[in-house]
C-alpha positions in Angstrom: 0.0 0.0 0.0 2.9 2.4 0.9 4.9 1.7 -2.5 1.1 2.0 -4.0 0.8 5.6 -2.8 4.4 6.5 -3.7 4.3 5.1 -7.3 1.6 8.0 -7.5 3.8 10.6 -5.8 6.5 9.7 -8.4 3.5 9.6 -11.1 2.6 12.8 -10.0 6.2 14.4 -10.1 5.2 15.7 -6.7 8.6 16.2 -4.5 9.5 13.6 -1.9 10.1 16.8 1.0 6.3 17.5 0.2 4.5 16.1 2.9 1.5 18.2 3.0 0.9 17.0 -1.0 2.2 13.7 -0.6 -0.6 13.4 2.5 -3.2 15.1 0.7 -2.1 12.7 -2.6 -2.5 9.5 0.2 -6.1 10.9 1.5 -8.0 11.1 -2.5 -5.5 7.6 -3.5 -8.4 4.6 -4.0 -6.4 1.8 -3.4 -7.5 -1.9 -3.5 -5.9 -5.5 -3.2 -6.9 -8.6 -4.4 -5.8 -11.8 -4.2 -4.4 -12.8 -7.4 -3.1 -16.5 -8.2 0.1 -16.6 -7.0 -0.1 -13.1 -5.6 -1.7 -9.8 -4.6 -2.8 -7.4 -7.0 -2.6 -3.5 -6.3 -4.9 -1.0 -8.0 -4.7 2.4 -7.5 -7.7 4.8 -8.7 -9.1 1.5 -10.7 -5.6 0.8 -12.6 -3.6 -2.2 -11.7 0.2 -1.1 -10.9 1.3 -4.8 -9.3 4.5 -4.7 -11.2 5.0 -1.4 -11.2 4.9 -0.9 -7.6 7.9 -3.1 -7.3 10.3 -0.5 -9.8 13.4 0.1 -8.2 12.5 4.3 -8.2 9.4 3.0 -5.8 11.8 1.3 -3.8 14.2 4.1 -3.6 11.2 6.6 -2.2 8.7 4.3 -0.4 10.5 4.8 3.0 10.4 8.6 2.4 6.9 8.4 1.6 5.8 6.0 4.2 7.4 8.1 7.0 5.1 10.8 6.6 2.2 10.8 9.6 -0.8 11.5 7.4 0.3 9.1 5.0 0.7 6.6 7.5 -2.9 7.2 9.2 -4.6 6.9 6.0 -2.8 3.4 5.3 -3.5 2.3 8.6 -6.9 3.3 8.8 -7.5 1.1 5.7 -5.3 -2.0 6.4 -7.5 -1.6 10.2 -11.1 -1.9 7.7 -9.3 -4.4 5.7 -8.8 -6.6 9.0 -11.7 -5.9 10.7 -14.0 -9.4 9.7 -10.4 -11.6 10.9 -9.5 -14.1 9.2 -6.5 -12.1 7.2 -2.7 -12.4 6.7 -1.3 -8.8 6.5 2.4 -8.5 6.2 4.2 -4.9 6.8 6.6 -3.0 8.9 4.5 -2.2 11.5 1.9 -4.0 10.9 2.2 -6.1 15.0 3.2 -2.8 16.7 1.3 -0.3 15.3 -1.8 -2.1 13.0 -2.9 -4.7 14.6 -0.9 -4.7 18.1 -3.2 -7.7 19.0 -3.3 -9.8 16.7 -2.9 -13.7 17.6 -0.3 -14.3 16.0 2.9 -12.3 14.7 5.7 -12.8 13.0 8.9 -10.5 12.8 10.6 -12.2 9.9 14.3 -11.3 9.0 17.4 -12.4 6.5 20.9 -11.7 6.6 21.3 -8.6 3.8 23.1 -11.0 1.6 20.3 -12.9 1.2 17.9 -10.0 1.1 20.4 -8.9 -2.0 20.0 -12.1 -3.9 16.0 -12.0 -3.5 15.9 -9.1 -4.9 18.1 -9.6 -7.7 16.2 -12.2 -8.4 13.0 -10.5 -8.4 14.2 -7.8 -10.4 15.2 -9.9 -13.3 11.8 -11.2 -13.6 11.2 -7.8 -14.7 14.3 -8.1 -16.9 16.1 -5.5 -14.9 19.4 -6.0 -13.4 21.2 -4.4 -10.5 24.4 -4.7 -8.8 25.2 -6.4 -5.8 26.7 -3.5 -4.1 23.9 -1.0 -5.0 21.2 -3.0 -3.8 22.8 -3.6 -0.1 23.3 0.0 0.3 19.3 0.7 -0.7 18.6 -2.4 1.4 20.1 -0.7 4.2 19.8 2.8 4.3 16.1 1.3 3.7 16.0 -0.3 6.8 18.1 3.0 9.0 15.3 5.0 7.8 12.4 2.8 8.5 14.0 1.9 12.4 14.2 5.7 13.2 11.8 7.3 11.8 9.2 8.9 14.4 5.8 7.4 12.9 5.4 3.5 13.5 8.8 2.8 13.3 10.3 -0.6 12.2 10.6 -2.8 15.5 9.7 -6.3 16.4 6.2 -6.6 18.7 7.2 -8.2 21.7 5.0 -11.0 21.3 6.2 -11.7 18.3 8.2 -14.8 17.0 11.3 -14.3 14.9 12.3 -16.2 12.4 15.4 -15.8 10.5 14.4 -16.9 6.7 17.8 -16.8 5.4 18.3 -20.5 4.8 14.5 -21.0 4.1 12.4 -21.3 0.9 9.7 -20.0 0.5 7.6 -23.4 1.1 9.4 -23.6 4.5 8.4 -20.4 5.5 4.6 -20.6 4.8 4.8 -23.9 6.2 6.4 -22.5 9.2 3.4 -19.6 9.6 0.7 -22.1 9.1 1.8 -24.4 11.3 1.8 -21.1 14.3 -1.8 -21.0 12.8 -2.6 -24.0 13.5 -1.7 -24.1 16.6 -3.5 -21.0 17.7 -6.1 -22.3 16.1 -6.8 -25.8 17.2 -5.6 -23.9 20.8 -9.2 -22.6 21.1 -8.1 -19.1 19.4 -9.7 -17.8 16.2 
C-alpha cells in the first residue's frame, strides 16, 4: 500500500520533502488488493500497478513516503477496515506494533542482507532489470536505517512476536512455518 501511494507521488512528479501534497495525494488515492493466483494485486484509482509498484524508483522513495504521519494514518486506517472481519494475513513493517498490536499471531521475519540482496536480484530480473550487488545492499540498508528511526510507526519487532530468520529458508518452509503457528493458535481454542 505504501509503494502504492508512492508510485503515485512519483507519477505525479510531486517532491518527496512535500509532505503536505504527498498526505493530501495519500487521503483522494483509492487503493484496493486482491488476491491474485500466486499473488496480490494492487490497483490504484481502478488501474492495476502490481508490477510497477515493485520498480526500483518505488523502492528508492517508499521509505520517504511511508514516513510521513498523514500518510501513514490513511494506510492504517485502511489496512485496520481491511482486518476488521479476521480471518487475514497482512504482512508490513509495523503491521504487529502499530496495526494490529493484538493480533494472535505475529511474526517478525528477517534475512541476513546478503540474502535480502539475492532475492531481490532475483526478483528484479523477472522484470528483466538487473542491479548490482553493491547498489542493492546500500538501498537495502539505508532502507532499513530509515524505517527503524523514523518517528511514525517505526520498524521494531512486537514483543510478542516470534522471529524467524528466513535466510536459509524457501519459500515453502516459510509458509509452512506460519501455518503451522496457525494452527496451533487455532486448534488452541483461538480464532
Amino acid at each position: 500500500m505504501y509503494r502504492a501511494v508512492t508510485l503515485r507521488v512519483l507519477e505525479e512528479k510531486i517532491p518527496l520533502e512535500d509532505a503536505d501534497r504527498i498526505g493530501a495525494l495519500a487521503e483522494k488515492t483509492e487503493l484496493r488488493l486482491e488476491k491474485g493466483e500466486n499473488s496480490v494485486r494492487v490497483f490504484v484509482d481502478e488501474r492495476e500497478v502490481s508490477r510497477q509498484v515493485r520498480s526500483a524508483q518505488v523502492t528508492r522513495s517508499v521509505s520517504v513516503v511511508s514516513s510521513y504521519q498523514r500518510v501513514r494514518n490513511v494506510l492504517v486506517r485502511e489496512q485496520r477496515r481491511m482486518a476488521a472481519g479476521g480471518g487475514v494475513v497482512l504482512e508490513g513493517r509495523d503491521i504487529g506494533t502499530v496495526v494490529l498490536p493484538t493480533a494472535e499471531l505475529k511474526i517478525f521475519m528477517v534475512a541476513t542482507v546478503p540474502e535480502r540482496v539475492k532475492r531481490r536480484q532475483k526478483d528484479l530480473e523477472v522484470d528483466g532489470m538487473n542491479i548490482d550487488s553493491a547498489s542493492l545492499e546500500k538501498e537495502i540498508v539505508e532502507r532499513d536505517r530509515i524505517d527503524s528511526t523514523r518517528e511514525a510507526s517505526p520498524l521494531r519487532k512486537a514483543s510478542d512476536a516470534i522471529e524467524v530468520d528466513t535466510s536459509g529458508m524457501s519459500i515453502q518452509e516459510q509458509v509452512e512455518f506460519v501455518v503451522s503457528r496457525a494452527k496451533e493458535i487455532i486448534e488452541g481454542g483461538g480464532r
